[in-house]
N, C-alpha and C positions, 0 to 999 in steps of 0.2 A: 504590819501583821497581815498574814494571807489566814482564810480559813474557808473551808469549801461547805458551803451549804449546797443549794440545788446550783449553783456557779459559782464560780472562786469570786470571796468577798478580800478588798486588797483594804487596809485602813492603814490612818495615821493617827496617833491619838498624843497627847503630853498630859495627859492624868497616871498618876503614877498608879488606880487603882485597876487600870485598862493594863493587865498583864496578860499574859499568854494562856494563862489557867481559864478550863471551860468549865461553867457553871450550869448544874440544872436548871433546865426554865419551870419544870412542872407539867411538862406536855408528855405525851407518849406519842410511840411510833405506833402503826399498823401491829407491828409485830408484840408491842406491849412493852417496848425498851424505853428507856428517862433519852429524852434530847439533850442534849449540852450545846451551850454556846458561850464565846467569850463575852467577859463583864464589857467590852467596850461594844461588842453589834446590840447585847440585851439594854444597853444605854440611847443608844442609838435609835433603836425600833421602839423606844419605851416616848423620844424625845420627836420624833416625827409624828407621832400620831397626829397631832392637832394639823400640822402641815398638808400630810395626805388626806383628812378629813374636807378639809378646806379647797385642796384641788379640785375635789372628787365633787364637790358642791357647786361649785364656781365652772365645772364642767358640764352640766346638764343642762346648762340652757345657755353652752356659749355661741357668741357674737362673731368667733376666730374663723376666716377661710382660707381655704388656700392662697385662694389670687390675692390675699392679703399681706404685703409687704412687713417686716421681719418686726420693724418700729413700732409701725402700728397693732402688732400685734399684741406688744408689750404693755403699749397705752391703754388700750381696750382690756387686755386681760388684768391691769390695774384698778382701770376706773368700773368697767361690768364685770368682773368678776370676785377680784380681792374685796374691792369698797362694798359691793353690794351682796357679799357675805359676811361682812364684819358688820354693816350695818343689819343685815336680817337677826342674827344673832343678840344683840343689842335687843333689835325690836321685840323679839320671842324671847326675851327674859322679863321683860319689863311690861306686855301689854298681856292682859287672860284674853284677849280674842287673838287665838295662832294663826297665822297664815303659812300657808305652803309655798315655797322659793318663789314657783312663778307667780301666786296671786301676790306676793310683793315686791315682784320686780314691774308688775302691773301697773299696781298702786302709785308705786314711784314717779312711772313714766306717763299715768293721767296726773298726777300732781306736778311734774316740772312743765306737761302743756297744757292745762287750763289755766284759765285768767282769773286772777280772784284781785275783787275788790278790798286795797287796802283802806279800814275804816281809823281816823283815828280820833280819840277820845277826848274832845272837845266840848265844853260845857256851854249852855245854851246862852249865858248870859255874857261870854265870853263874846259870841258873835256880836250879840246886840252891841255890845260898846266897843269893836272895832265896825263895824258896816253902819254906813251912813242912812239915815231916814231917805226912802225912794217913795214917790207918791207912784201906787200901782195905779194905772187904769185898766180897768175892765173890757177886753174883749169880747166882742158878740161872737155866740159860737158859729160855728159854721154852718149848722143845721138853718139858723134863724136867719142868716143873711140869703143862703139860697133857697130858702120858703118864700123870699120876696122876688126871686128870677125864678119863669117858668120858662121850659124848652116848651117850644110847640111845632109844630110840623107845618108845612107850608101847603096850601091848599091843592089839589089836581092828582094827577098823574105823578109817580115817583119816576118814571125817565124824564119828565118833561122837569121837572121842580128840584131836581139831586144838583147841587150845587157846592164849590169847594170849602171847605170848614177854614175859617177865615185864621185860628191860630195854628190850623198844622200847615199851612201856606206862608204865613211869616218864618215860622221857624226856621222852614226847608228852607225860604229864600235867603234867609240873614246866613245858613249855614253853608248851602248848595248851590245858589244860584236861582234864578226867576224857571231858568227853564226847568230843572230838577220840579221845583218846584209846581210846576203847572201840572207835571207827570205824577207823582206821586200823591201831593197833598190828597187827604181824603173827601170824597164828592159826598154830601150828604143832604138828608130833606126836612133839616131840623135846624131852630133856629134860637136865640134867646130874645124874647118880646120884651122883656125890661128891661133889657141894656140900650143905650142911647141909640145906637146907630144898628141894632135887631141884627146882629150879627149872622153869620150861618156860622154853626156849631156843632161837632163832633159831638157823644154824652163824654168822651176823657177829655176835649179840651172844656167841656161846660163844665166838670168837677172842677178843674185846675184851675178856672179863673175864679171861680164860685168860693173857694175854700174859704 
């Protein structure tokens, strides 16, 4: 069946009610004349709506570019377009707080990249009779054990007394070598007076060993 609207419309139909007879739609022309069109395009245009609805949805915030090869185009207008207006629809019948396309194409994409802790529902006495009796001991904190080491500064002149901080010199040497080592380690004029051997002491390497 051919039939010209604003371009010739070509169909093929196998419903015996799609004859050649034009039926009023109910529209008028400009001029105040009834429109007619055959039962198979008013079927037609009756049965895509949901389709072109859908397109036209799934088009305002697509993903698709040119440089984008034919396959993937497909993929992508599947998985961001199709799914994530089947799923919006879903969502906006079922929830009274509405969101609009893009705040829930947002939503989607902070929830597939944030980490959420799965918790699962395990009963307290449950732990107790698989986990075996541990005798805890008590850690001093850390405040209390470096209350008992004071850094204190070495007497004179700070050129004459600036000396290398004895853990950033191990480190570099175990890591770099003795020379690296003599170059960088840091030269400082402070020392820890309660450690055995009154080290010289950086304040980061005196936290680190102090903790």
């Amino acid at each position: 069946m051919k039939w010209l609207d604003k371009r010739p419309v070509l169909m093929i139909s196998t419903c015996p009610s799609h004859q050649a007879e034009l039926k009023a739609t109910g529209k008028k022309t400009r001029k105040g004349e009834d429109t007619f069109k055959p039962q198979a395009v008013i079927d037609y245009n009756n049965a895509k709506k949901g389709v072109d609805i859908s397109e036209q949805m799934s088009s305002y915030y697509t993903c698709i570019r040119k440089s984008i090869k034919w396959y993937k185009k497909v993929f992508f207008e599947i998985l961001l377009g199709t799914c994530m207006v089947n799923s919006w629809v879903i969502y906006y019948g079922r929830n009274a707080k509405k969101l609009s396309m893009l705040q829930f194409r947002e939503k989607v994409a902070r929830g597939l990249l944030e980490e959420e802790d799965i918790e699962e529902n395990i009963k307290p006495e449950d732990i107790a009779a698989n986990v075996p009796e541990q005798r805890v001991t008590k850690r001093p904190r850390a405040s209390s054990r470096i209350a008992h080491h004071k850094m204190q500064k070495y007497d004179g002149t700070v050129r004459m007394i600036r000396k290398r901080c004895t853990s950033c010199y191990r480190k570099l040497q175990s890591t770099s070598g003795v020379k690296e080592a003599r170059n960088k380690a840091k030269r400082v004029s402070t020392f820890c007076k309660d450690c055995p051997e009154q080290p010289t002491l950086c304040l980061q390497c005196f936290n680190e060993i102090h903790k």
